[in-house]
C-alpha positions in Angstrom: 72.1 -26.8 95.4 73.7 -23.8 93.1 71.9 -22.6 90.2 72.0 -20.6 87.4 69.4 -18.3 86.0 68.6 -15.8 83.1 66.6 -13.7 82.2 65.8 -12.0 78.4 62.3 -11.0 79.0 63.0 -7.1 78.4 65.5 -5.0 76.9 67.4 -6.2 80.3 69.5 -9.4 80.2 71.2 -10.9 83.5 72.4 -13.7 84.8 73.2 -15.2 88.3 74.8 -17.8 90.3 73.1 -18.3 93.1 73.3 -21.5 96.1 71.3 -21.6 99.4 73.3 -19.7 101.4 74.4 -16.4 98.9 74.2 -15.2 95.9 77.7 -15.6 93.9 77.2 -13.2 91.3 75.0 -11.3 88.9 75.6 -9.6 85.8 72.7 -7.2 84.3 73.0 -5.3 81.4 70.0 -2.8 80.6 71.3 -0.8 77.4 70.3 -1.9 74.2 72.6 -4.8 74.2 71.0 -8.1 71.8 70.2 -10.9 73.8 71.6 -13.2 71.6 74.9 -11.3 71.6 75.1 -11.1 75.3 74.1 -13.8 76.8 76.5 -16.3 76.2 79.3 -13.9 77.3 78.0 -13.2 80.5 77.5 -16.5 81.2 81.0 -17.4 80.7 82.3 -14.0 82.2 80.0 -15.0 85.8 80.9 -19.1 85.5 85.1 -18.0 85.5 84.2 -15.4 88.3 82.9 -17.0 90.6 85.1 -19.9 90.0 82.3 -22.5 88.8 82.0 -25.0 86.1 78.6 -26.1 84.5 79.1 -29.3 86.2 78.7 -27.4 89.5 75.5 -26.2 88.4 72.5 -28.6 89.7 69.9 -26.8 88.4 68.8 -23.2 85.9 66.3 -21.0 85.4 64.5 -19.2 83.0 62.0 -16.3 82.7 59.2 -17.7 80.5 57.3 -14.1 80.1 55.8 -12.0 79.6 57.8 -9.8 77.4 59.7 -9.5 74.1 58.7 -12.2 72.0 62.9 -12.5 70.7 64.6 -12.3 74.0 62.2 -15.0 75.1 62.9 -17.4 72.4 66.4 -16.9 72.7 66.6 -17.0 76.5 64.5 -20.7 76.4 67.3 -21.9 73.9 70.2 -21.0 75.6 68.6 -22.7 79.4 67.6 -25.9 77.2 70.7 -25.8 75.2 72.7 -25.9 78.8 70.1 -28.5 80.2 70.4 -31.0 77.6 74.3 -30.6 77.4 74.9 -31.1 81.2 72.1 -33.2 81.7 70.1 -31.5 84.9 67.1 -30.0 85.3 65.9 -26.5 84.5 62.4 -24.8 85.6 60.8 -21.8 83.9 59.3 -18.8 85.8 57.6 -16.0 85.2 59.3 -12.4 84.5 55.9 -10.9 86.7 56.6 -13.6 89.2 60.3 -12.3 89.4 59.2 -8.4 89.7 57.3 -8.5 91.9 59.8 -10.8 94.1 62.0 -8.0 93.8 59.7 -6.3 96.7 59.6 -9.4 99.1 57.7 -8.6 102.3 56.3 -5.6 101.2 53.4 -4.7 102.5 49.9 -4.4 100.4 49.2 -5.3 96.9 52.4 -5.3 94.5 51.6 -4.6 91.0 54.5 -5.3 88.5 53.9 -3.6 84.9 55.8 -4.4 82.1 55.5 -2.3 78.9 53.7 -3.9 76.3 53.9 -1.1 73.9 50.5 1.0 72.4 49.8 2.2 75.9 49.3 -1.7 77.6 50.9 -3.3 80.4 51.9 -7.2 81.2 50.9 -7.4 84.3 49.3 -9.2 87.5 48.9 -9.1 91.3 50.4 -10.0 94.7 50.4 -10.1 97.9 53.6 -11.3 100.6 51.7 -13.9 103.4 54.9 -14.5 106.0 57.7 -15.4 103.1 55.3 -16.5 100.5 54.5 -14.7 97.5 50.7 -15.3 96.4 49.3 -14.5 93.2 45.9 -12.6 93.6 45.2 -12.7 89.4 45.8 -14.3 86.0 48.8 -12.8 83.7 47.1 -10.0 82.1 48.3 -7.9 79.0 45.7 -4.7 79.1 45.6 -1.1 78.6 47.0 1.3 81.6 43.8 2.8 81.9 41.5 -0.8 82.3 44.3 -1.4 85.1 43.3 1.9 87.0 40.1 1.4 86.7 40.4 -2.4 88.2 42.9 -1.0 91.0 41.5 3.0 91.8 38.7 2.1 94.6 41.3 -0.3 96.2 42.1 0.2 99.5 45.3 -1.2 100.1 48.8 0.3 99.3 49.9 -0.5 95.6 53.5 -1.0 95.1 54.3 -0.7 91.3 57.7 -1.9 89.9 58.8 -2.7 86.4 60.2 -0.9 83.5 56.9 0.6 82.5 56.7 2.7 86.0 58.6 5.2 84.3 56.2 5.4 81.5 53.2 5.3 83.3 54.4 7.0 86.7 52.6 10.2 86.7 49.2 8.4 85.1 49.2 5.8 87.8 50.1 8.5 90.3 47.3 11.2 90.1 44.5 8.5 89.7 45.1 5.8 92.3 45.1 7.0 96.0 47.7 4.5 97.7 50.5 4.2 95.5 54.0 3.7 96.1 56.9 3.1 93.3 59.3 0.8 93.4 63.4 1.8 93.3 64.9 2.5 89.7 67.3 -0.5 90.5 64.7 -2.5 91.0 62.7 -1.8 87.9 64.4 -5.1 86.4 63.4 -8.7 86.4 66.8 -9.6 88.3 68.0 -13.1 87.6 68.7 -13.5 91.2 65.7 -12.9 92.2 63.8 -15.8 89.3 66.9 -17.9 91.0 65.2 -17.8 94.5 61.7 -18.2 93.0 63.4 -21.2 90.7 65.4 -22.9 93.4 62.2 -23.7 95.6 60.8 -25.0 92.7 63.5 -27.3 91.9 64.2 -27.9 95.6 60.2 -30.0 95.5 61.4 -31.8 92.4 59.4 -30.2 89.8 61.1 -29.4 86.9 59.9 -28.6 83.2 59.9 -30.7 80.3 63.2 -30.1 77.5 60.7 -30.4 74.9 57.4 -29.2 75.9 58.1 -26.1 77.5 57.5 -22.8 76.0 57.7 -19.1 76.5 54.2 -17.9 77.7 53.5 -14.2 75.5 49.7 -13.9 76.7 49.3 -12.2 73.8 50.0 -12.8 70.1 52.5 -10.8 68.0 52.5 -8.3 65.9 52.7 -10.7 63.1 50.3 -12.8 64.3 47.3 -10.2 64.9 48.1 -8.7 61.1 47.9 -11.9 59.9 44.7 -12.6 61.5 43.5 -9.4 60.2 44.2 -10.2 56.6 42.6 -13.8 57.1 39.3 -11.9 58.5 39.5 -9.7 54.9 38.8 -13.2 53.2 36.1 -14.9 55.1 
């Protein structure tokens, strides 16, 4: 089975081709680029690379969040748009799922943060049993200090890895006894890695629904809470 995935979660967009024996290729860019400039172009630029046609591809992937509200949107309608045109199945993942994947087999608690801007993290918790990646929490959008106070009496080593380590690195560091930090070049939700997580997936037949599925945000927007706000002005 060879799939395709993205990911526009973050300010990061990639792409990869990836069967059950390698990885093909992968493309990330992680400098300001728009997602909906960039994505189709790397998706051409990695299909004529590795020498595949869509009608190779048996399967995509998509991150469905947490992250920016736009690149989510746009990533969703490019894997549906490919979906529909080629007719085969695509499955959704989440961009915390993918992180924290990045660290397979690690040992301990793995904690992937993503910013969420105003001092608050997307985040949630894992743990490696043998090859399988478990889930210890819900997705969580919360303030850095709530998750110190939720992780600082814990025992186990935390591994931290996202693009809010930077950000938060010295915080998290001086008030949580067994931390560790992942690799800078592994700071991204690589698409190889929500390929893996998407191909076992697809692999047991599941598969999600062209026109049901959704990016999940956990949280609303911007937009969303002002509008609230003025709503709450008139009641």
């Amino acid at each position: 089975m060879k799939i395709l995935s993205l990911d526009s979660a973050t300010e990061s967009a990639t792409c990869s081709i990836l069967d059950e024996n390698k990885l093909l290729g992968e493309i990330i860019f992680n400098y300001k680029k728009q997602h909906s400039i960039v994505l189709m172009p790397i998706i051409d630029e990695l299909l004529k690379n590795t020498n595949t046609s869509l009608e190779d591809i048996d399967g995509f992937v998509i991150s469905k969040g947490p992250g920016s509200f736009t690149g989510l949107r746009i990533g969703m309608a490019v894997v549906k748009g490919l979906a529909q045109g080629t007719n085969k199945p695509f499955v959704s993942i989440s961009t915390l799922d993918a992180l924290a994947y990045n660290l397979a087999f690690t040992n301990g608690i793995i904690c992937p943060i993503i910013d969420a801007l105003r001092d608050n993290v997307y985040t949630a918790l894992y743990e490696f049993n043998g090859s399988k990646l478990n889930r210890l929490t819900d997705y969580m959008a919360i303030s850095v200090n709530d998750l110190i106070l939720l992780l600082k009496d814990e025992k186990k080593s935390i591994t931290f890895v996202g693009d809010a380590v930077t950000k938060f690195k010295d915080k998290l560091n001086s008030e949580i006894k067994y931390v560790k930090f992942s690799p800078t070049h592994l700071n991204i939700a690589k698409a190889s890695s929500l390929a893996e997580l998407g191909l076992i997936e697809l692999k047991k037949g599941f598969a999600d629904d062209l026109y049901s599925s959704a990016p999940v945000y956990i949280r609303k927007s911007q937009a969303e809470r002002e509008y609230d706000k003025r709503m709450n002005l008139y009641d």
